[in-house]
Every structure is written in C-alpha cells, then in structure tokens.
C-alpha positions in Angstrom: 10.4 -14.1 -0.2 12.4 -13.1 -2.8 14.6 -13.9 -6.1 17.5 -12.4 -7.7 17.8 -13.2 -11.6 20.4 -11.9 -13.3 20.3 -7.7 -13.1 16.3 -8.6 -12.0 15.5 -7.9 -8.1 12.1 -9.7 -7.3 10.7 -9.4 -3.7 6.9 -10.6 -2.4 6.0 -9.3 0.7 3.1 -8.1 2.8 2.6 -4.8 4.5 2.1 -5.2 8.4 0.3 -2.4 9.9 3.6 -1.5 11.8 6.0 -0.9 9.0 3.2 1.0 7.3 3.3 3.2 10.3 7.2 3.3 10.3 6.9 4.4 6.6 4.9 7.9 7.2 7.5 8.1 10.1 10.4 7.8 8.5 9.0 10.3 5.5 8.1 12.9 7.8 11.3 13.0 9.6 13.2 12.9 6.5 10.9 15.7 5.0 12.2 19.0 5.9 9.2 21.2 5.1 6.8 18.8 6.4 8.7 18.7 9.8 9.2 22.1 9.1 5.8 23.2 9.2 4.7 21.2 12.3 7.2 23.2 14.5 6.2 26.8 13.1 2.6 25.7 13.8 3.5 24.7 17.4 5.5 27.8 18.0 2.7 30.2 16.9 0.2 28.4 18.6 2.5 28.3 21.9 3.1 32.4 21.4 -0.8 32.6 20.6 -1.5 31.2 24.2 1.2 33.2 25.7 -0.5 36.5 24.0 -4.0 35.6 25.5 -2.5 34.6 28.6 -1.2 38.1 29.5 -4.3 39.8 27.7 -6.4 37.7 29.8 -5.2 37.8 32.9 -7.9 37.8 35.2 -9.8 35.0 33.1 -6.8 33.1 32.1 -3.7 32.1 33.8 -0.7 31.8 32.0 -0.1 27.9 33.0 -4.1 26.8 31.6 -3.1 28.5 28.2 0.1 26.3 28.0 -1.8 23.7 29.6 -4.1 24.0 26.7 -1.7 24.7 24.1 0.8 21.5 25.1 -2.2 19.4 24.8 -3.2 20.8 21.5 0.2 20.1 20.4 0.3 16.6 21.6 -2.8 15.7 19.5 -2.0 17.1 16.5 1.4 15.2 16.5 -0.4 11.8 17.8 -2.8 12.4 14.8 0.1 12.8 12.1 2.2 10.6 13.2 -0.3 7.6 14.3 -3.7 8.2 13.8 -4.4 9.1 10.4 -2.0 6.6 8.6 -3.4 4.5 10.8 -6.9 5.1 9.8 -5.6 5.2 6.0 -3.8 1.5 6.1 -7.2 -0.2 7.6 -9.7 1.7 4.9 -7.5 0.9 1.8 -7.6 -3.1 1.3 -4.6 -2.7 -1.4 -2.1 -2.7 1.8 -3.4 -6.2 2.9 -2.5 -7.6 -0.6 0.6 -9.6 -1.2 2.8 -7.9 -3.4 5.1 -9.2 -5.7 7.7 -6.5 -7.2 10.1 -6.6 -10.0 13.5 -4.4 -10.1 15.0 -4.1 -13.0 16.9 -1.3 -14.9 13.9 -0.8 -17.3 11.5 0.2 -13.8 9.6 -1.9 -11.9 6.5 -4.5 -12.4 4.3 -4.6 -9.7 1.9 -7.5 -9.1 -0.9 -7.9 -6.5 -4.3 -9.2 -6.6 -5.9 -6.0 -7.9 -2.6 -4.1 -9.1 -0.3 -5.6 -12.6 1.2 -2.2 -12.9 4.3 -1.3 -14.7 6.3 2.0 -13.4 9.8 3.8 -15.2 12.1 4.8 -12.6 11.4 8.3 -13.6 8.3 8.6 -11.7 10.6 8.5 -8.3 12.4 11.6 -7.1 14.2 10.5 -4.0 14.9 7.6 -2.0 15.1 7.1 1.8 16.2 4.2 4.0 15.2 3.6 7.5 16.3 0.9 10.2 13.7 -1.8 8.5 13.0 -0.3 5.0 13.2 1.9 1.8 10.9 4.3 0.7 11.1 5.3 -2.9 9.2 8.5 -2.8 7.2 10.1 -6.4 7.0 13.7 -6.8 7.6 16.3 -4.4 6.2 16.9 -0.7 3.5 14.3 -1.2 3.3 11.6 0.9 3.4 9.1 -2.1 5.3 6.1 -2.0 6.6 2.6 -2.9 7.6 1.3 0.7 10.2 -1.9 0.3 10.7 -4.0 3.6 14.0 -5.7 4.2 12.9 -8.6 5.5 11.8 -9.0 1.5 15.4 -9.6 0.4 17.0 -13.3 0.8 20.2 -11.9 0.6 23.1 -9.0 1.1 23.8 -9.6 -3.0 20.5 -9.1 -3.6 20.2 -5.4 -1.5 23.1 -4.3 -2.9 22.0 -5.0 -6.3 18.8 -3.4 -5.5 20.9 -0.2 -3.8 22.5 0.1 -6.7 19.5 -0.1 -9.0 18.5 3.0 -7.3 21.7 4.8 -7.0 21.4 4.4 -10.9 18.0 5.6 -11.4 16.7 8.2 -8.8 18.7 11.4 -8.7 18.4 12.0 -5.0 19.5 9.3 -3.2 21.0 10.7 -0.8 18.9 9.0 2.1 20.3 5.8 1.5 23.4 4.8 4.2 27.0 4.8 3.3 28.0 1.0 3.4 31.6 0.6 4.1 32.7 -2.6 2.6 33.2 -3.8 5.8 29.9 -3.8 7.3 27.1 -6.3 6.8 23.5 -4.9 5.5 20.9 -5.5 7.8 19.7 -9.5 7.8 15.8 -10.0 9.0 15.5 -12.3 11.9 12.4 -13.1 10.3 11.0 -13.0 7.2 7.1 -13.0 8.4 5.8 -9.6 9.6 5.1 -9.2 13.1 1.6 -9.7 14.1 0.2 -6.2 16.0 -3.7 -6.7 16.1 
C-alpha cells in the first residue's frame, strides 16, 4: 500500500522471507570487496588442496583434495548467500512487522510496531536496485540496510518521485537503472508478498 502526497512518498509493506533473501543477494553481488573476498578465498583454498595433493601423493589423490575443496566451496557460498540471512530474518521479529515509511526531502519516518524512527538522508551512502527492489545501504561494507519492495508503490509517479528523492540525496547512486523515457518501471502483479513457508 502506498500514498504519494505532495513531494511525500509513503509505502507500508511487509518483508517476506524471499525478498529478505533477494536483499543480501543483491548487496553482495553489487559489493565488490565482498564478492571480492569470496573468490580470493576459493582460489587459495583450491591452490591449498592442489599443494597437498602433490605433497601427499601417496595418501591423497589429487581428485579427493578438489573433491574436498569444491565441496568446501559450495558450503561456504550456500551459507552466505542462504543460510545465514536466513537464520538472521527468522531470529529478528522486527522483519515480520509491517512497516510504514515516509520519503520526504527532510529523510525518512519510519513506523512499525516497535520502531517510530526518524533518519536524515545522510546516514545512506549508496543506493542499489534490483529486479524487485531498492536497497538504500548506510556506511561502508556493512551489510546494513533499508530494503524498499516495489510491489510497495501504487504507481510509476510515485517511483519516479521516490528515484528522484534519492538521486537528490545519496551521492552514489549509481546502482539505480537508467530509465529511458520510453520505458515503463516495473508494475507488481501483486501487491501481497508471496507466501514461501
């Protein structure tokens, strides 16, 4: 659900496990060093098995240490990319609030059942925008975050006055899509979040 009045953006949404999921993807993938440091870790741990593999010959063949290794790999992705924020969305109740937020050139108000919080657009660094979403991100390399759905927004006028609330007020912005005046901003088919229990 949500209201445009005057240069004011208010959205009210819930976070579906999904999307929060989508949200730590999207970050990561738009993070360089965060990406960054996943790969160097593969790499040395893929040389490390190599190493052992031809120091170790007689007790272990080259294809169990890449066995090993891949398997390793696999784990450690599955756990940063699913499991943990996972495991962080169910143990913090604050995601299965509704929230109710409030754009506006002076920052943003937002309103849940445990949250009346009023934030200046300075606290936000960058901005990124995925298939489904924005992320307004605080700092730098923390995984710290004000995810906005799109499904929240009634309207293109409203998105585009929320885009340009942002292209305003956070300096990097540069993960938002170009928008050619042609094309049509994403429309929800739905404004309920799916269901994935």
């Amino acid at each position: 659900m949500a209201r445009m009045n005057g240069s004011l953006v208010e959205v009210e949404y819930q976070y579906s496990e999904a999307e929060y999921l989508a949200a730590n993807r999207l970050f990561l993938f738009r993070t360089p060093t965060a990406m960054l440091r996943l790969i160097v870790f593969s790499f040395v741990a893929l040389m490390s098995a190599v190493l052992f593999s031809f120091l170790l010959t007689d007790l272990f063949p080259l294809w169990a240490g890449f066995g090993i290794i891949i398997l390793f790999i696999a784990a450690l992705f599955y756990n940063v990319f699913v499991a943990l924020p996972r495991k962080y969305f169910r143990g913090n109740a604050n995601f299965r609030d509704k929230y109710q937020i409030t754009f506006s050139d002076d920052g943003l108000h937002v309103r849940t059942s445990q949250i009346d919080s009023k934030q200046g657009w300075g606290l936000y660094t960058k901005a990124f925008e995925g298939h489904d979403m924005y992320l307004l991100i605080y700092g730098t390399d923390l995984r710290m975050m004000t995810m906005v759905p799109k499904r929240a927004f009634k309207s293109a006028d409203q998105e585009n006055l929320f885009r340009a609330m942002i292209k305003r007020h956070i300096t990097d912005h540069s993960g938002l899509k170009q928008i050619t005046p042609n094309e049509t901003e994403y429309t929800p088919s739905s404004l309920t979040p799916p269901d994935w229990r």
